[in-house]
N, C-alpha and C positions, 0 to 999 in steps of 0.2 A: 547412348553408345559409349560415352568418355566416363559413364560410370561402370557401366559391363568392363570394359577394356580395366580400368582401373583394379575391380574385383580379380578379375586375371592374373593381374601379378601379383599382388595382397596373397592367392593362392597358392601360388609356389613362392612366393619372399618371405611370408610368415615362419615355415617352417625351416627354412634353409634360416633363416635369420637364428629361427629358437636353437638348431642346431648349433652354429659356432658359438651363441651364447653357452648352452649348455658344454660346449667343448673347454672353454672356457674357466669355467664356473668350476668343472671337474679338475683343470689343472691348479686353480685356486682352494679347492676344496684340501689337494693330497702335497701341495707347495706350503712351509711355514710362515708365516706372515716375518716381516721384516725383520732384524734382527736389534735386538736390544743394543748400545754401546755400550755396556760394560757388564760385567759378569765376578762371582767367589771362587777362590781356589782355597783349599784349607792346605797347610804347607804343615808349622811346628814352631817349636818357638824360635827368636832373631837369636842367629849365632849356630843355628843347628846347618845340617847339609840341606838338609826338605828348606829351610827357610832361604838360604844360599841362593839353591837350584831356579825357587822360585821366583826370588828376585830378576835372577838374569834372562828368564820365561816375561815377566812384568816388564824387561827393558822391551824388548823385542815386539810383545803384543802391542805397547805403547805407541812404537813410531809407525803404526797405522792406523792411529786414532781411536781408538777401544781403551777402556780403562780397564785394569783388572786390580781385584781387592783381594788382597791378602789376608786369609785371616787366620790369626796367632792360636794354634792349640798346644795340646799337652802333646801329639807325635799320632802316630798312623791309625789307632784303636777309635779317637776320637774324632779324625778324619773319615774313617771309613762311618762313623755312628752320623755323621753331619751327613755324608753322602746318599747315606740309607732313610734319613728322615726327611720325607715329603712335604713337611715346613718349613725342612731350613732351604737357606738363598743359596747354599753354596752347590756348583754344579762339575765343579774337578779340586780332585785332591791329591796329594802323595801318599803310596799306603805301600808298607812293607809286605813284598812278596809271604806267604803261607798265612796267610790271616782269614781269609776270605776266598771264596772263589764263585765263579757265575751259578750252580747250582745253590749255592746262600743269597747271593747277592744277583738275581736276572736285572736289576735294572741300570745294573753297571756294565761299561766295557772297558776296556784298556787300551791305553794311547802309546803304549810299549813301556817296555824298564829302561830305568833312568841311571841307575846308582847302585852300585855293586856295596854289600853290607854282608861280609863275612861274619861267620858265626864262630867267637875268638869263646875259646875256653880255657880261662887262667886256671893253676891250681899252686898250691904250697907241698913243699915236701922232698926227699931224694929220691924218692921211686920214681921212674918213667911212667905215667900213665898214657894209653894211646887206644884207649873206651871211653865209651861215656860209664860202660856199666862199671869202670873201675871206681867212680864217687858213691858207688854204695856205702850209707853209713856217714857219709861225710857232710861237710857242712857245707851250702851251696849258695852262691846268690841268683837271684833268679831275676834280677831287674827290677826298675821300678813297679811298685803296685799297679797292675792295670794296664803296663807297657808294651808293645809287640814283642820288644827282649824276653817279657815273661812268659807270655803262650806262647813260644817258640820253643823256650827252656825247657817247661812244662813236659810239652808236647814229645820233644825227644828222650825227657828224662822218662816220663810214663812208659814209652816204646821201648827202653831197656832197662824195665822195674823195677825206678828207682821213684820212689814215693814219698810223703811224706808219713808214710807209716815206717818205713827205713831207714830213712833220710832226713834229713834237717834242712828246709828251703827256705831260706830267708830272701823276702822282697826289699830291695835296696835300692836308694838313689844311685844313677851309674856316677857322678863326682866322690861319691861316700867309699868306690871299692877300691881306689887306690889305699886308704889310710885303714879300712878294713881287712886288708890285708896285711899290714903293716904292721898292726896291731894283734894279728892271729886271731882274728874273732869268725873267720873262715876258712874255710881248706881250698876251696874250687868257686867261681862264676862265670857265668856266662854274660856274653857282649852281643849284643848285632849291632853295628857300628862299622861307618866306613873305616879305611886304615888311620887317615890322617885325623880322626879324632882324638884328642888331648890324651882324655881317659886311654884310651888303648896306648897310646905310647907312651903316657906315663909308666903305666903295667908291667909294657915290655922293656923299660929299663931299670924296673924294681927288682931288690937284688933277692933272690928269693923264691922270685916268682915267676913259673913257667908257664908255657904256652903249649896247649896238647895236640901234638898229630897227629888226627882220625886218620886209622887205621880202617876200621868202615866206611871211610867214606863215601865209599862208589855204591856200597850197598843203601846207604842212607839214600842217595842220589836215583836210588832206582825207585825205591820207597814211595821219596815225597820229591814227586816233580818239579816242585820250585826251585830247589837246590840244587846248585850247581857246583864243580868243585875249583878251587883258587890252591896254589900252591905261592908259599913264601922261600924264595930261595935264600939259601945261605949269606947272611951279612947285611941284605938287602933293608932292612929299617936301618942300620949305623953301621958302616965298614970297620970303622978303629974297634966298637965292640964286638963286632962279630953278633950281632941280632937280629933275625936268630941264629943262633948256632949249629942248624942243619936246616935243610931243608921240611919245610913245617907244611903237611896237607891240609888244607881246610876245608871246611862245607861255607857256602853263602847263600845267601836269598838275594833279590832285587827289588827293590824298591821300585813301583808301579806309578804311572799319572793313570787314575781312574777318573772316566766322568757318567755323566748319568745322562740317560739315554732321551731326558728332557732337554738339552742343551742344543743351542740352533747350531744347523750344518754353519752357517756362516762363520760363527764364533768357533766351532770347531776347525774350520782350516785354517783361521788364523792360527789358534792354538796350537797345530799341528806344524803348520811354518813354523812357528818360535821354537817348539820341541828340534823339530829337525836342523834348524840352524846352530840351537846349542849344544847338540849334540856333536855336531858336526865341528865345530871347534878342536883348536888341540888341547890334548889333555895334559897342562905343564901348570907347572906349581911357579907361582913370579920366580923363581929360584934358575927356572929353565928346565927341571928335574920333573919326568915323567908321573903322573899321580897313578897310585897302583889301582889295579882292576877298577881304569876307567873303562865306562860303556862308552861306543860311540854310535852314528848311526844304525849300525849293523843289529842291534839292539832292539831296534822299533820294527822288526819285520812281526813278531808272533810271542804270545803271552801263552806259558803252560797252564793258569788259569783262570783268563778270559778272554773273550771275542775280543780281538782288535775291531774297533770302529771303521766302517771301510772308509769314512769320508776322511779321517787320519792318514788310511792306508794309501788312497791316490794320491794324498799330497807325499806322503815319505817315498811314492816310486816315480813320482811323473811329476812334480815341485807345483809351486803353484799356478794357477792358470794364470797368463797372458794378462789381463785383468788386476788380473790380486796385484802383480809385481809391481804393475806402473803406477797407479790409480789407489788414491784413498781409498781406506775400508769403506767409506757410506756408496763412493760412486761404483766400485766396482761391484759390490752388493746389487746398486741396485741395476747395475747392467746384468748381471747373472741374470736376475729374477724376471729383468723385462724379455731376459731371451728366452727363461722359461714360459711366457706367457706367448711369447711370438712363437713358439713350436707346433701350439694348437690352431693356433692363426694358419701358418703354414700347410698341417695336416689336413686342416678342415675348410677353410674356407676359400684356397685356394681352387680345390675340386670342387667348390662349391660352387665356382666363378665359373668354371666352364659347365658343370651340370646342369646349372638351373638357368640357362637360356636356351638348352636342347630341350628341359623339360616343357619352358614355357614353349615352345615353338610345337612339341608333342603335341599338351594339350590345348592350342589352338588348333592343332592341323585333327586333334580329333573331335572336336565340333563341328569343323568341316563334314569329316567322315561321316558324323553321327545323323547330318541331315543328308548326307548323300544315301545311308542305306534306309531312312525314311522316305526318299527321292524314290528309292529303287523297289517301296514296297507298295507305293502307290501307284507303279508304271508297272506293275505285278497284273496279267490281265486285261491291260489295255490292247490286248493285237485281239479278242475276239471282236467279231465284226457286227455280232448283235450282244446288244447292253441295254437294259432296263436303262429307262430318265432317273431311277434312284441312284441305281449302281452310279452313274457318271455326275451324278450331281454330290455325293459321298467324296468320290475321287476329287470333286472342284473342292470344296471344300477342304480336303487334306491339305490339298494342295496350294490354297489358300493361306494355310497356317505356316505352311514349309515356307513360303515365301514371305509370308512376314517376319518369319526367324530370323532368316538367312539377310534380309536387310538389316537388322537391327545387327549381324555380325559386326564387330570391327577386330581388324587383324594387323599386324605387322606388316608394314611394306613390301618384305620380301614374298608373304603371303598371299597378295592380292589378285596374281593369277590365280592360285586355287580357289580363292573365293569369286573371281569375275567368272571362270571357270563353271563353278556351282549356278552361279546365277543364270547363264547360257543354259546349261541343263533342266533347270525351273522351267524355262520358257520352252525349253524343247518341249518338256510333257504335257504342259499347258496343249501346247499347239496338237499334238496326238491327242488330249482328252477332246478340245474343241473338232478334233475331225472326226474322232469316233461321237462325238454330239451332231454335228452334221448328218453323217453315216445312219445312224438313228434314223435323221427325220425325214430323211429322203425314204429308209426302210416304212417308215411311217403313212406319209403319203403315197406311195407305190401299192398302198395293201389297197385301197378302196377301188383305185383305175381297174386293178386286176380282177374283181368282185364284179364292175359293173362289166368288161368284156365277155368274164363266161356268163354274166346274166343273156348277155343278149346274145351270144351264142347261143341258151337253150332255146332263147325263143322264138328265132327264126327255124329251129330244128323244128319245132311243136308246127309250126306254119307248114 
């Protein structure tokens, strides 16, 4: 009996069991395993803005216990090359807006623009230039060999055909274009460069040497989405010079944090904290003096091309969770993760508390049922009043076996009416087959008395 009873629940606990396992197993299957404590950002070289930027990203990530590695390249071509190869360790980078976008790059997204990088176009000479197509012919620099200043150069100079079948494009270190000019060994270069870069303000306080105001610019700006357009007001680089000396249009790009869609959610909200806080900063120079076209947070809403990360995006609308703020990076990790795993707990095995003792109570009360309507198929034909010794010795025997079942039941306490229940009704039938065996034998013995009366009825007739 205590091994029946046993088997019983083994029948509904087994699969309610494999159930929240499996409930389980699937939140662990589509959840990342724990998060690494430290992680690559490829920045540029010490002294650059990318290398600046990501310093003060490295303070930030730091004081929640994550390490993060900096590591020193040549500028955004080489960042983006590290980002896209599935060997290298490095998993965020800074990369200058128009280089790339999610149709070249799917396995990147963007964690918003960081860093406004106007596109300055110096030139020599008295004429007002305010085209690009007006350096036809001329002598150009186009940035270092291999640097986002050059496919940028490139790119625009080709869109108003100006080539190197026309043109003269020389690839140049950006320190080399101050004395390059200076020297007349060029007419016109191109910069992408924040404003407060050396180089640029050197440029713009060489004598000689002007700064050109796209004219197109809005048309460039419809063009090529990255760009957006910046305006230099009158004086605003040096009051006592007056630089510039009018109001000067420019085109710019922004400089992007891209990372790669390998990177754990973990390490991405920290990442996303650190962005948002230093972004959020004010944008003053130790001086006290506004820094021009700083970004702030407003910035990190949407990339013209690539997906913003959403787990970036909750942190820059909704800050960090409750958790993140208070609690070291390893503990509140692993609070998240245990609450990811207590969801399925909740989902499933809760219901599964209350199901699976309706179910076992189900199937006990239908073995009850199942000998009742065996009960009910053996007392099938018991009201006729003549019955063959087989017919009712068939019936005992059924009957026989029903009742051996029915004791070997064992049931839950609350159950034990319907089973004392059943057992009453055993013995009711019992009792109807024993009468209709009676019934029988008296039919039995009554046949011969009856035989001998009309015998001797005939034979006093015959007398």
């Amino acid at each position: 009996m205590r091994r029946f009873f046993t088997w019983e629940y083994l029948a509904v606990f087994i699969p309610a069991l494999a159930l929240a396992l499996g409930a389980v197993w699937f939140t662990l299957r589509y959840v990342k395993p724990a998060p690494p404590d430290s992680f690559v950002l490829a920045a540029a070289s010490k002294g650059s803005p990318y290398n600046e930027l990501a310093l003060r990203l490295k303070q930030e990530i730091e004081k929640k216990g994550v390490k993060l590695e900096l590591r020193e390249t040549q500028g955004s071509l080489e960042n983006l090359r590290l980002l896209n190869d599935g060997a290298s360790d490095v998993q965020a980078g800074i990369v200058q807006g128009g280089l790339t976008n999610h149709i070249e790059s799917p396995t990147l997204f963007s964690m918003g623009r960081l860093i406004t990088e106007p596109v300055w176009i110096f030139y020599r000479g008295d004429a007002t230039l305010t085209h690009i197509t007006d350096l036809k012919g001329k002598r150009i620099l186009t940035g270092p060999k291999g640097s986002g200043t050059e496919v940028l150069a490139k790119r625009l100079l080709e869109a108003n055909g100006i080539t190197p079948d026309n043109s003269t494009l020389i690839a140049s270190q950006l320190p080399d274009y101050v004395e390059t000019f200076a020297k007349g060994d060029a007419d016109a270069g191109f910069l992408v460069l924040g404003p407060e870069a050396r180089t640029v303000e050197r440029l713009l306080h060489q004598d000689g040497t002007r700064l050109m105001s796209m004219a197109q610019a809005d048309a460039l700006i419809q063009r090529y989405p990255y760009l957006t357009q910046v305006t230099m007001r009158r004086g605003v680089i040096d009051f006592a010079q007056n630089i510039p000396p009018v109001d000067t249009v420019l085109v710019s790009t922004k400089a992007m944090l891209l990372v790669s869609d390998d990177l754990h959610p973990a390490l991405l909200a920290i990442l996303a904290q650190a962005v948002l806080k230093v972004q959020s900063q004010p944008t003053l120079k130790p001086s006290g003096e506004s820094k021009l076209f700083a970004l702030g947070p407003e910035s990190l809403t949407d990339d013209p091309e690539f997906p913003m990360i959403d787990d970036a995006t909750r942190v820059y609308k909704n800050g960090p969770t409750f958790f993140q703020r208070i609690l070291p990076f390893w503990l509140a990790t692993l609070i998240d993760r245990a609450a990811i795993l207590i969801l399925p707990m909740i989902g499933v095995v809760i219901p599964l508390a209350r199901i699976v003792p309706l179910l076992y109570n189900w199937r006990m009360r239908q073995r009850i049922l199942h000998w009742y309507r065996e009960l009910k198929r053996i007392e099938k034909n018991l009201t006729h009043k003549k019955a063959s010794a087989e017919f009712i010795s068939q019936k005992e025997r059924d009957l026989d076996r029903v009742e051996e079942a029915v004791w070997r039941i064992s049931v839950p306490t609350h159950l034990s009416a319907d089973l004392y229940t059943l057992r009453d009704n055993v013995e009711f039938v019992r009792r109807r087959i024993v009468s209709l065996r009676e019934g029988a034998s008296r039919s039995v013995s009554a046949a011969p008395a009856v035989a001998n009366e009309v015998a001797h009825s005939s034979a006093g007739a015959r007398a």
